[in-house]
VMD Tcl script that builds the backbone (N, CA, C; Angstrom):
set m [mol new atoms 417]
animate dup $m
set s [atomselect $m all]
$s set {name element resname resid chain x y z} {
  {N N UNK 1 A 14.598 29.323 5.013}
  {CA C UNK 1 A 13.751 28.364 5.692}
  {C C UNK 1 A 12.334 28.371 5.127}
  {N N UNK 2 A 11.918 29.450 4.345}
  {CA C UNK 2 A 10.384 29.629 4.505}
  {C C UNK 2 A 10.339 29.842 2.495}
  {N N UNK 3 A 9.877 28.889 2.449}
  {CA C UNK 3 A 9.126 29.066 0.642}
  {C C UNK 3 A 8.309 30.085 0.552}
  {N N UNK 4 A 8.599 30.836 -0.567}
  {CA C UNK 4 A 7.473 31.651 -1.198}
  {C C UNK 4 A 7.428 31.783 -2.182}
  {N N UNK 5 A 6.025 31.963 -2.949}
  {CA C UNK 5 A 5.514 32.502 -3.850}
  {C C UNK 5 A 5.731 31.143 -4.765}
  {N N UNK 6 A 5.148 31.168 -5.820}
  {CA C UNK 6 A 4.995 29.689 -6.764}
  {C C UNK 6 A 4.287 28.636 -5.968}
  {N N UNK 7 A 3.722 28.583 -5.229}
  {CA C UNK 7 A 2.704 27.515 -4.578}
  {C C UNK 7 A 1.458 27.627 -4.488}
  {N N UNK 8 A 0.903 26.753 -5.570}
  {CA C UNK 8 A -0.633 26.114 -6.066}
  {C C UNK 8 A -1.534 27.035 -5.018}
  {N N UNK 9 A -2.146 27.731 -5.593}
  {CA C UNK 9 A -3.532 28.322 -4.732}
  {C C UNK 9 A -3.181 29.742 -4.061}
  {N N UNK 10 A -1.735 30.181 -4.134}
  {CA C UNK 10 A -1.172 31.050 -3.843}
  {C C UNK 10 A -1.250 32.914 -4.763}
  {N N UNK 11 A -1.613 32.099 -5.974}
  {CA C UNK 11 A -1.084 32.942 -7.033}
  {C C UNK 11 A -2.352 33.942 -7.264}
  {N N UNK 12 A -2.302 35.206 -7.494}
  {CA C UNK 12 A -3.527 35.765 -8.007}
  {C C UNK 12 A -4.387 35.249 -8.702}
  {N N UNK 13 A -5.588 35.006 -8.701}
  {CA C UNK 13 A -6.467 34.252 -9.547}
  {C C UNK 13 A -6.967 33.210 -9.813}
  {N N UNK 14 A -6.188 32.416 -8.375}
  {CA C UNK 14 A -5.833 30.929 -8.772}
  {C C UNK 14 A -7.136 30.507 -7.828}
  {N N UNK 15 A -7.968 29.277 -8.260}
  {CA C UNK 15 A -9.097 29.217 -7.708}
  {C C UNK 15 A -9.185 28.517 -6.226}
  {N N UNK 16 A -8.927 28.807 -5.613}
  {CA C UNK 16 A -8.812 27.651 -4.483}
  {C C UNK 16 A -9.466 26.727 -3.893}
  {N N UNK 17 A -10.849 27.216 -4.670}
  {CA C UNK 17 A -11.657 26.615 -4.266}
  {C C UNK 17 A -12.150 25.818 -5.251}
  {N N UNK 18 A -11.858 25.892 -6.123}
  {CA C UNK 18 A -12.162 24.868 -7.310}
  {C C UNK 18 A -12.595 23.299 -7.268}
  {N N UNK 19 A -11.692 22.726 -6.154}
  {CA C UNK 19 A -12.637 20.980 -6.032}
  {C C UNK 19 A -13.554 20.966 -4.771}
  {N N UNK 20 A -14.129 22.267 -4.605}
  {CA C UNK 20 A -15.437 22.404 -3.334}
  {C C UNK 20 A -16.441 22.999 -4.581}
  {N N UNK 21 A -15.800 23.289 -5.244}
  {CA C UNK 21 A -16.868 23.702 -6.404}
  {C C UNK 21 A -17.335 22.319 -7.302}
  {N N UNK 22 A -16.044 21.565 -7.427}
  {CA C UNK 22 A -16.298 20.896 -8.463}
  {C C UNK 22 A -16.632 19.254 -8.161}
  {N N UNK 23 A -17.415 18.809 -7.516}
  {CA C UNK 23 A -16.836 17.425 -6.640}
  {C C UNK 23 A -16.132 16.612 -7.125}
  {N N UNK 24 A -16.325 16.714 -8.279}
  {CA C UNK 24 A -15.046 15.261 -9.274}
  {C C UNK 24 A -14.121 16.187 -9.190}
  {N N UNK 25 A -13.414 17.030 -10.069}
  {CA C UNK 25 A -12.443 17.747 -9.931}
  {C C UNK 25 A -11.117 16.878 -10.219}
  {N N UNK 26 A -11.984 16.354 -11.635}
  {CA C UNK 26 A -11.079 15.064 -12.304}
  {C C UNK 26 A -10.835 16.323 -13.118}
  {N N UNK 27 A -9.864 16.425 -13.325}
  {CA C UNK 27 A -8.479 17.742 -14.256}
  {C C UNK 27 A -7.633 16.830 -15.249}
  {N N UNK 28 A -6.880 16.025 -14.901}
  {CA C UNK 28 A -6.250 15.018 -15.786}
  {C C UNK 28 A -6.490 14.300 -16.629}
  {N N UNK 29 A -6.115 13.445 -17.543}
  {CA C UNK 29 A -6.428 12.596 -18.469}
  {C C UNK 29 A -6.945 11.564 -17.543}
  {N N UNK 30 A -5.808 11.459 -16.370}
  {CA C UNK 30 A -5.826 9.964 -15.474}
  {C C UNK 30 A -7.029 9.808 -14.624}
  {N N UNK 31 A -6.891 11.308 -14.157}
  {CA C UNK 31 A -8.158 11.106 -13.381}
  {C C UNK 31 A -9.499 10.999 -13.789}
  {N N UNK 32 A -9.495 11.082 -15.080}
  {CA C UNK 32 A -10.794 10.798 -15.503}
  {C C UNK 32 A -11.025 10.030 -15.946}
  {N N UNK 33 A -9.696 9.270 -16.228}
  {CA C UNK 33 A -10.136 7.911 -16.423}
  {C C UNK 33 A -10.017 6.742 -15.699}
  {N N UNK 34 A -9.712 7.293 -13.924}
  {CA C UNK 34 A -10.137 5.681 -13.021}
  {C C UNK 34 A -11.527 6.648 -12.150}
  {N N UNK 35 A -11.797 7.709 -12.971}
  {CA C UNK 35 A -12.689 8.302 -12.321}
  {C C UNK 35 A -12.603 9.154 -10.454}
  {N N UNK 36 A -11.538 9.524 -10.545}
  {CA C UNK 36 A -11.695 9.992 -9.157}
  {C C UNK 36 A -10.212 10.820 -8.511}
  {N N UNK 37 A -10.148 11.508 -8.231}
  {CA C UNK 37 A -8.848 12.776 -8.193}
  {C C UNK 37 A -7.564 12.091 -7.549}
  {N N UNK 38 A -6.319 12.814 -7.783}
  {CA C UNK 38 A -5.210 12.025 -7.596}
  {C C UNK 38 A -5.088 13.067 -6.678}
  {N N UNK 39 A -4.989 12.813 -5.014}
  {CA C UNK 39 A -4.386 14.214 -4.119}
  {C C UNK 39 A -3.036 14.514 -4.486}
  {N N UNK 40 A -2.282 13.413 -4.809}
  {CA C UNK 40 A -0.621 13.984 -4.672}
  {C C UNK 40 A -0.062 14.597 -6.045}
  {N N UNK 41 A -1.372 15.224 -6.994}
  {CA C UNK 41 A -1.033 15.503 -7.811}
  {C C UNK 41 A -0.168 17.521 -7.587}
  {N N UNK 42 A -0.683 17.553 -6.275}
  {CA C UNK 42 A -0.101 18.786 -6.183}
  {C C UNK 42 A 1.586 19.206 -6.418}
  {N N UNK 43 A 2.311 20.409 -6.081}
  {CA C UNK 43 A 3.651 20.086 -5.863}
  {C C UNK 43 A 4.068 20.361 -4.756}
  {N N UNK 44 A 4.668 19.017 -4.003}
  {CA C UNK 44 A 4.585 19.363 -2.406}
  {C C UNK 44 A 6.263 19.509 -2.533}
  {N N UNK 45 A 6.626 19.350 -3.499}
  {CA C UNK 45 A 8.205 19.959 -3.657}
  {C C UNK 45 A 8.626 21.071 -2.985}
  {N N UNK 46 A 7.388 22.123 -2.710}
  {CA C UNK 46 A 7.752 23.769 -2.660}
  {C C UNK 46 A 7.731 23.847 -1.130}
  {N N UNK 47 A 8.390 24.676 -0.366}
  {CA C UNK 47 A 8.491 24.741 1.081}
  {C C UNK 47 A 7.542 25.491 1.442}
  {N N UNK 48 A 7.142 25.172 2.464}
  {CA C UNK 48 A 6.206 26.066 3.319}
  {C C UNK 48 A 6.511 27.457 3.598}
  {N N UNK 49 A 5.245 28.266 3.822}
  {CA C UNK 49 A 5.946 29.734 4.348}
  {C C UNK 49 A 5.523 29.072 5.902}
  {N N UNK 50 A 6.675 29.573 6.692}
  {CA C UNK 50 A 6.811 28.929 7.784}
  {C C UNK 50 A 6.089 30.529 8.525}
  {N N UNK 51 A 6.212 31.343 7.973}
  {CA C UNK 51 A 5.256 32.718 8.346}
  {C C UNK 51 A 4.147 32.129 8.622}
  {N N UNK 52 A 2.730 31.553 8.131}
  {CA C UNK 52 A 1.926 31.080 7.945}
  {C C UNK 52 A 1.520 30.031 9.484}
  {N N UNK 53 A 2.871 29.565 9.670}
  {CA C UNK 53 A 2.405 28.322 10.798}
  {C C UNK 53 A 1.151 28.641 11.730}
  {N N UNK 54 A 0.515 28.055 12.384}
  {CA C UNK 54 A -0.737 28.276 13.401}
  {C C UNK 54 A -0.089 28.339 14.975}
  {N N UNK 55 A -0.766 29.147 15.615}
  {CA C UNK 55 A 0.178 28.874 16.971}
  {C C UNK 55 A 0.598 27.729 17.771}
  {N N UNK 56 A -0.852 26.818 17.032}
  {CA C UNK 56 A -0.738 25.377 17.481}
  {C C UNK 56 A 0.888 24.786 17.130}
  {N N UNK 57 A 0.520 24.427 15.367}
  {CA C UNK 57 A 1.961 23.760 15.002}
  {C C UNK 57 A 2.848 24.336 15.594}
  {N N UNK 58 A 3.263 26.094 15.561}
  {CA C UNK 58 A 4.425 26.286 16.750}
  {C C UNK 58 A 4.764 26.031 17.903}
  {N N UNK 59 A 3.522 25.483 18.405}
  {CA C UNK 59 A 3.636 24.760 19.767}
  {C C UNK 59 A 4.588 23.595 19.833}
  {N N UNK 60 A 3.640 22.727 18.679}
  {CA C UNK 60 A 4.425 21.305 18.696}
  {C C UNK 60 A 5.266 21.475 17.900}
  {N N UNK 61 A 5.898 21.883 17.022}
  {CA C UNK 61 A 6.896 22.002 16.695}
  {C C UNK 61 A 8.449 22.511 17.696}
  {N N UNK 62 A 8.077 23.268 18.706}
  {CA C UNK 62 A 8.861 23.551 19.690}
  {C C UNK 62 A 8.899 22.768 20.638}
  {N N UNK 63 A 7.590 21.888 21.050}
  {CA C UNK 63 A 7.490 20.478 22.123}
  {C C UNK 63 A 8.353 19.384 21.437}
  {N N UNK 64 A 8.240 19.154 20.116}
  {CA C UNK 64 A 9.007 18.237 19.293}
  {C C UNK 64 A 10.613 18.589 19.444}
  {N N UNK 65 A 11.066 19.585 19.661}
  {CA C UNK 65 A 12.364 20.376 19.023}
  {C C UNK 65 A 12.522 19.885 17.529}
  {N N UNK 66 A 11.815 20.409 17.058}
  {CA C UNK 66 A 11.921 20.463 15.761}
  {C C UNK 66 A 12.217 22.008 15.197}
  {N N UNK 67 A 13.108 21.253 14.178}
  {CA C UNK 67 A 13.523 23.176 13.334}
  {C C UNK 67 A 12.371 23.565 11.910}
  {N N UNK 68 A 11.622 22.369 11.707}
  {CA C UNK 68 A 11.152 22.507 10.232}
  {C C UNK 68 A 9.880 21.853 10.747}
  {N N UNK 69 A 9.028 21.576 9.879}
  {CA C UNK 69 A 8.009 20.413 9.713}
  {C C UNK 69 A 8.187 19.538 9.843}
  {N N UNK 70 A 9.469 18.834 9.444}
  {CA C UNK 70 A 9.547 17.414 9.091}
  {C C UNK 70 A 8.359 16.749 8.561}
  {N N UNK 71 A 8.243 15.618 8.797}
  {CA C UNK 71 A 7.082 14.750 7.871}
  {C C UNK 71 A 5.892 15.623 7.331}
  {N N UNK 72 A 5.554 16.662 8.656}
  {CA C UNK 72 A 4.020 17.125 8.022}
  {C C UNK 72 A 4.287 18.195 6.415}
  {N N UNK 73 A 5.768 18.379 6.213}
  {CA C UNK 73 A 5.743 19.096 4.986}
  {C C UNK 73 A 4.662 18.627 3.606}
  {N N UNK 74 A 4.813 16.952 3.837}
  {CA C UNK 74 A 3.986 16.300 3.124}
  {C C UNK 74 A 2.535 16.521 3.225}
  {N N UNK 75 A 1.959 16.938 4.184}
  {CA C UNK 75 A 0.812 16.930 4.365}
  {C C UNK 75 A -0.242 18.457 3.896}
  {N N UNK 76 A -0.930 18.109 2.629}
  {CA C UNK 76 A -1.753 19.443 2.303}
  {C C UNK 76 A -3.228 18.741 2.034}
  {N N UNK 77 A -4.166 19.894 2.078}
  {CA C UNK 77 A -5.169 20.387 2.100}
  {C C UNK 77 A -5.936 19.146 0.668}
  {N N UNK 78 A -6.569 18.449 0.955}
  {CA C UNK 78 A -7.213 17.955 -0.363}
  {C C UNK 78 A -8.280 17.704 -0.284}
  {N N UNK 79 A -9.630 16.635 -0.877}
  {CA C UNK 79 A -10.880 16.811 -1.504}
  {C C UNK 79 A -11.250 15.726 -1.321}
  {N N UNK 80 A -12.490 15.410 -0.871}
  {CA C UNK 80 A -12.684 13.918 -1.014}
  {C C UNK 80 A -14.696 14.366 -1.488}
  {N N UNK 81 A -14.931 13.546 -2.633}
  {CA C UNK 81 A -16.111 13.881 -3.147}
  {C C UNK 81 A -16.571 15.449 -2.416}
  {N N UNK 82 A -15.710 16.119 -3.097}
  {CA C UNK 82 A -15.904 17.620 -2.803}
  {C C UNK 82 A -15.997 18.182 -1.234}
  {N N UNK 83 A -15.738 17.316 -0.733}
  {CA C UNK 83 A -15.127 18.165 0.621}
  {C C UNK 83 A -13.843 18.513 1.207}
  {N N UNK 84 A -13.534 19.501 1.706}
  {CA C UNK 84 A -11.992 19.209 2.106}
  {C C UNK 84 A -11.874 18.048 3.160}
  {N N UNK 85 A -10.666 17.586 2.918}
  {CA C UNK 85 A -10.166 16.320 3.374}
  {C C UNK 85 A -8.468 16.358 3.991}
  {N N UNK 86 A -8.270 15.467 4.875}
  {CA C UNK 86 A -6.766 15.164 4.799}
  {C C UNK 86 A -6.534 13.888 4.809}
  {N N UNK 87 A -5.463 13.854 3.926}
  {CA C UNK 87 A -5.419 12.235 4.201}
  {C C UNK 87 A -4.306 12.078 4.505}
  {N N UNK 88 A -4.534 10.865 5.773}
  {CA C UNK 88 A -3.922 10.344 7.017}
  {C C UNK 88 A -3.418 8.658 6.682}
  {N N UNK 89 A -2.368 8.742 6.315}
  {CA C UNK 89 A -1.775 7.409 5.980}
  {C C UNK 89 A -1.636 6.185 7.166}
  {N N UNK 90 A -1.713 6.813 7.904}
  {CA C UNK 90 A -1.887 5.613 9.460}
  {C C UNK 90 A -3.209 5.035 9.248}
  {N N UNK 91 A -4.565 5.350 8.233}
  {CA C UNK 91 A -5.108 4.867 8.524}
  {C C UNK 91 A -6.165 4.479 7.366}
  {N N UNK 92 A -4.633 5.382 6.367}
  {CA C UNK 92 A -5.001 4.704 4.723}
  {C C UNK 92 A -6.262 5.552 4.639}
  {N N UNK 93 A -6.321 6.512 4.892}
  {CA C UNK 93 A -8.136 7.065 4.443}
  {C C UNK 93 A -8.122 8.589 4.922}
  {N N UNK 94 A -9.254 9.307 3.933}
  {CA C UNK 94 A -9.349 10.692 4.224}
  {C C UNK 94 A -10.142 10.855 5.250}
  {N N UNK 95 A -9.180 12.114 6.224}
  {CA C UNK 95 A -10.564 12.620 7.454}
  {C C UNK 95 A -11.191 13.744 6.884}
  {N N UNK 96 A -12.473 13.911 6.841}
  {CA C UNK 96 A -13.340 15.210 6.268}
  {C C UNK 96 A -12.876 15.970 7.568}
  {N N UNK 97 A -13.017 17.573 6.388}
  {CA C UNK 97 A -12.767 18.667 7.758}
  {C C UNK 97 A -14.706 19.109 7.738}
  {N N UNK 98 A -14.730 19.865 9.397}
  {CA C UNK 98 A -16.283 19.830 9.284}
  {C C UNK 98 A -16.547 20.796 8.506}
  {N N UNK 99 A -17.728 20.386 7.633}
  {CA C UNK 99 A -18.844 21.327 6.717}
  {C C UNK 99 A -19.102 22.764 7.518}
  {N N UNK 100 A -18.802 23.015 9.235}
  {CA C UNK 100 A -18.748 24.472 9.294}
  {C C UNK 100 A -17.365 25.214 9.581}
  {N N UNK 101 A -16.299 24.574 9.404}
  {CA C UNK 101 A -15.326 25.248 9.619}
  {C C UNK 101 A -14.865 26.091 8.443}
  {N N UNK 102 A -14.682 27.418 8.617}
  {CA C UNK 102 A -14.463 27.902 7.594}
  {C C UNK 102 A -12.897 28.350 6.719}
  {N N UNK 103 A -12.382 28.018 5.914}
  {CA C UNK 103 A -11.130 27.590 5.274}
  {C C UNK 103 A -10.621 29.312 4.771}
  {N N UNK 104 A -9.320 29.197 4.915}
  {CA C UNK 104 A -8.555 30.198 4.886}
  {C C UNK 104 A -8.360 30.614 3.234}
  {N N UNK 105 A -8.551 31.566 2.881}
  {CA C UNK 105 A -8.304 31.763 1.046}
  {C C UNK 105 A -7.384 31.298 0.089}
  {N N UNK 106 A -6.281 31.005 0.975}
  {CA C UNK 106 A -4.938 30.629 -0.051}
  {C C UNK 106 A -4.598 29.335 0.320}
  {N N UNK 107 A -4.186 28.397 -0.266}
  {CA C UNK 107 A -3.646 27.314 -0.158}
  {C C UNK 107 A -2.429 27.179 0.943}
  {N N UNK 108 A -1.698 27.703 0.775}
  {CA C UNK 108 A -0.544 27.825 2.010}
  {C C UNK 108 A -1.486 27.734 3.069}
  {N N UNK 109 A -2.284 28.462 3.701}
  {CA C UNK 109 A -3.209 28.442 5.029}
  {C C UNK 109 A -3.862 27.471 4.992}
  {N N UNK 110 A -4.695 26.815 3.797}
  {CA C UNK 110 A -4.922 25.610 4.122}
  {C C UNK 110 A -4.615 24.595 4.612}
  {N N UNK 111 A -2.817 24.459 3.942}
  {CA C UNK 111 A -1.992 23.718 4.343}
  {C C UNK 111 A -1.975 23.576 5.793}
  {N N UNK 112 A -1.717 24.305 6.482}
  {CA C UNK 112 A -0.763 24.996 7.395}
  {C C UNK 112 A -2.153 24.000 8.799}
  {N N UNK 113 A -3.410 24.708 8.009}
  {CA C UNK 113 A -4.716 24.292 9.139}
  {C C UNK 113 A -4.456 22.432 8.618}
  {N N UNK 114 A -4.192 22.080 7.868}
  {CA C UNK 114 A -4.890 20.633 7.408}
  {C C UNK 114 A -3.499 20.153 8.085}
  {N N UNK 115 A -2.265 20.581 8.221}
  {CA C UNK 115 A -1.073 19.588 9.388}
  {C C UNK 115 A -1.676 20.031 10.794}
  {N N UNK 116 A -2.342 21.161 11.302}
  {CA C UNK 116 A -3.323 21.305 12.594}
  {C C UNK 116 A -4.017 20.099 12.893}
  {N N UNK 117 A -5.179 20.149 12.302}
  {CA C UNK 117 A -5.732 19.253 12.355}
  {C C UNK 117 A -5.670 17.775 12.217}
  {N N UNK 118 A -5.186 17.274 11.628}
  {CA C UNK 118 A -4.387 16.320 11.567}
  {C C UNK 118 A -3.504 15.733 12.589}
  {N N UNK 119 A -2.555 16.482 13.746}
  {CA C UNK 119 A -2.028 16.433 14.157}
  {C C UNK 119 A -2.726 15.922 15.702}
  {N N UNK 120 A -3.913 17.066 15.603}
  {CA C UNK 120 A -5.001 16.887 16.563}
  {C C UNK 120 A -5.610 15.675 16.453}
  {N N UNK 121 A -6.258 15.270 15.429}
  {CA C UNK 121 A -6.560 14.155 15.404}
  {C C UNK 121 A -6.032 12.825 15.349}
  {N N UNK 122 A -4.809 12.891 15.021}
  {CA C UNK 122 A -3.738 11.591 15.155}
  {C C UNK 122 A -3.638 11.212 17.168}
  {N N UNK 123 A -3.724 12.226 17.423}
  {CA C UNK 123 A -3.169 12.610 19.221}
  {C C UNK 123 A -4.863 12.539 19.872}
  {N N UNK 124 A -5.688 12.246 19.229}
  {CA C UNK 124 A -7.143 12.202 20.271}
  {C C UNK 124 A -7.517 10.974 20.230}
  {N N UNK 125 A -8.550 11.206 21.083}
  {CA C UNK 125 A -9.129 8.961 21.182}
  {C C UNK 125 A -9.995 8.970 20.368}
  {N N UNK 126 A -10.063 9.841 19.636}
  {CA C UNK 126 A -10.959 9.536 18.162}
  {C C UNK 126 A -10.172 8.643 17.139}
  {N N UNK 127 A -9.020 8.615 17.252}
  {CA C UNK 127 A -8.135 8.105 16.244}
  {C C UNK 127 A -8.106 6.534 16.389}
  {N N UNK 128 A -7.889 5.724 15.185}
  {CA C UNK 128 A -8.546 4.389 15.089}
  {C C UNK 128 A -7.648 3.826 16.054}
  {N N UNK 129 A -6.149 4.420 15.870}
  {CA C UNK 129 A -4.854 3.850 16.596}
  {C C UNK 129 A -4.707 4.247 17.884}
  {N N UNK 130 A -5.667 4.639 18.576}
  {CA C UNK 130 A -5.805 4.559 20.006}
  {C C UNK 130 A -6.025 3.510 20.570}
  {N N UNK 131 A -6.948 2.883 20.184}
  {CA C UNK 131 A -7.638 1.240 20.515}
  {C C UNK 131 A -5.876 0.442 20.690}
  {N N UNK 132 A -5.594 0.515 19.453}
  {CA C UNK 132 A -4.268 -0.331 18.402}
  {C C UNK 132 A -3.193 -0.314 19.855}
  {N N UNK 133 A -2.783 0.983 20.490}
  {CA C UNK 133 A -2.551 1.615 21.378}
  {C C UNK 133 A -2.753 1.476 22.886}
  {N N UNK 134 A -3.730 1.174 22.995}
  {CA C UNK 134 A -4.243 0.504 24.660}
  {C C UNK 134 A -3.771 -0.280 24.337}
  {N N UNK 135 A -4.103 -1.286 23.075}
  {CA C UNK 135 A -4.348 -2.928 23.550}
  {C C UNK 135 A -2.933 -3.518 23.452}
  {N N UNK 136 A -1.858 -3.139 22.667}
  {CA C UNK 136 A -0.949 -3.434 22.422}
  {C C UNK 136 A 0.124 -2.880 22.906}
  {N N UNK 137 A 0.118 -1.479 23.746}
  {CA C UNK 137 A 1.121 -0.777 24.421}
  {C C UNK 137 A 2.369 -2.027 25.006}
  {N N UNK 138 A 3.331 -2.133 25.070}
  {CA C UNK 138 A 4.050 -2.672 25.508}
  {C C UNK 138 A 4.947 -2.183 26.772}
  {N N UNK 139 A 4.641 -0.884 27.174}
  {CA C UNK 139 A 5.222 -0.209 28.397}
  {C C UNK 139 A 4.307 1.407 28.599}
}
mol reanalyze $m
mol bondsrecalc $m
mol representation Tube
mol addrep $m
């Protein structure tokens, strides 16, 4: 059930912090040439260590009856003009995480906080699709 080892940011040495260092953190040929980072360049192929989960996601993951992640497997840790970011396809755009929260060393934990958060914020009336939501509820 639980991936390990071979996942980006995981590995001894591996910088994790590298696009908080770097704000372009254009690496590719491509990305440097529409000027601006590709998030899904990671490999989200690799499974989660489900060790890792937050007590939160085990929450909802057990409110869900869910056995896995499902969808949020897709969801990791990325950069937006050098901040960490997640990006939230409901609304086509990255949410910045705040400038004082402080981020876990390895990528897996990043992960793990950026489907947290995310999750939180999809589910609060901060979210654009709350409005979408009142106005259109149908029951």
């Amino acid at each position: 059930m639980a991936g390990k080892g071979g996942y980006k940011g995981t590995e001894q040495g591996g910088d994790v912090d590298k696009f908080l260092r770097d704000s372009a953190g254009l690496d590719s040929h491509r990305e440097q040439e529409i000027g601006q980072h590709i998030g899904y360049r990671y490999d989200v192929n690799l499974l989660p260590d489900y060790e890792r989960l937050t007590p939160y996601l085990r929450a909802y993951m057990e409110f869900m009856g869910w056995d896995d992640l499902n969808w949020l497997e897709d969801i990791h840790m990325g950069y937006e003009e050098g901040q960490p970011a997640i990006f939230d396809r409901n609304i086509n755009g990255w949410v910045r995480i705040p400038a004082s929260m402080r981020l876990p060393d390895n990528q897996q934990d990043r992960d793990m906080l950026a489907r947290e958060l995310l999750v939180r914020f999809q589910t609060s009336p901060n979210h654009p699709l709350w409005e979408l939501n009142e106005a259109y509820r149908k029951f």
